[in-house]
C-alpha positions as CSV (number, residue, x, y, z in Angstrom):
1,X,25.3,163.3,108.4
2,X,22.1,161.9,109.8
3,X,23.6,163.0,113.6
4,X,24.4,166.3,112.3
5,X,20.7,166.7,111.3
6,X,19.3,165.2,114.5
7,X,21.3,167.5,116.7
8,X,20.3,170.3,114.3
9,X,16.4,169.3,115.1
10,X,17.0,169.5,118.8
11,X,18.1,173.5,118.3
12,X,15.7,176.1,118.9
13,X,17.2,178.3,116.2
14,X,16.3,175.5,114.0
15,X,12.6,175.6,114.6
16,X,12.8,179.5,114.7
17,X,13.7,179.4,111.1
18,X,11.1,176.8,109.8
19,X,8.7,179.2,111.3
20,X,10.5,182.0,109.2
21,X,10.6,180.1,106.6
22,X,6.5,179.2,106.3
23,X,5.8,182.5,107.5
24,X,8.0,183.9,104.2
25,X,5.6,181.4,102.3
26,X,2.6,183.0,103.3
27,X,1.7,180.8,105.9
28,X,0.8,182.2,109.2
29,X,0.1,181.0,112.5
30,X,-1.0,182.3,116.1
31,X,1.5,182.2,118.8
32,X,0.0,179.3,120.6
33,X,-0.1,177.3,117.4
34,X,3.6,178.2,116.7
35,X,4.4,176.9,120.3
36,X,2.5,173.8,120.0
37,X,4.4,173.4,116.6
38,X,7.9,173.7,118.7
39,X,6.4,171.6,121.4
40,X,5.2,168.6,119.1
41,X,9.0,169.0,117.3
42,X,10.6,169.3,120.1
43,X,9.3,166.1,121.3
44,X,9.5,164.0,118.1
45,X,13.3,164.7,117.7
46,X,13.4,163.7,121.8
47,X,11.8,160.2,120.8
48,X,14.3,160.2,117.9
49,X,16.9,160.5,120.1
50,X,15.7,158.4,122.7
51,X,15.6,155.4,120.0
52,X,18.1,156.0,117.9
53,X,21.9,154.6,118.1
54,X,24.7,156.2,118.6
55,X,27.7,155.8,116.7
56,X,26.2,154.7,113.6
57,X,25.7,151.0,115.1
């Protein structure tokens, strides 16, 4: 399950829809936050990647 979610964090469509989903909230953002947003995500699920194990070991 936790891989599932990791590859799911690594999706663009994924961060697409957070920013729906804020946006349906109320919260807004201008396009250069939103793509530092993706940018910063983007990266953190990298270095989650980077140091996590594979196969559950």
């Amino acid at each position: 399950m936790n891989a599932q979610w990791l590859e799911r964090c690594r999706e663009p469509s994924t961060w697409r829809g957070v920013v729906m989903l804020m946006t349906a909230f109320g919260v807004s953002m201008s396009p250069e936050t939103m793509q530092d947003v993706v940018a910063v995500g983007t990266g953190l699920s990298g270095l989650i990647g980077v140091f996590s194990r594979e196969g559950g070991r």
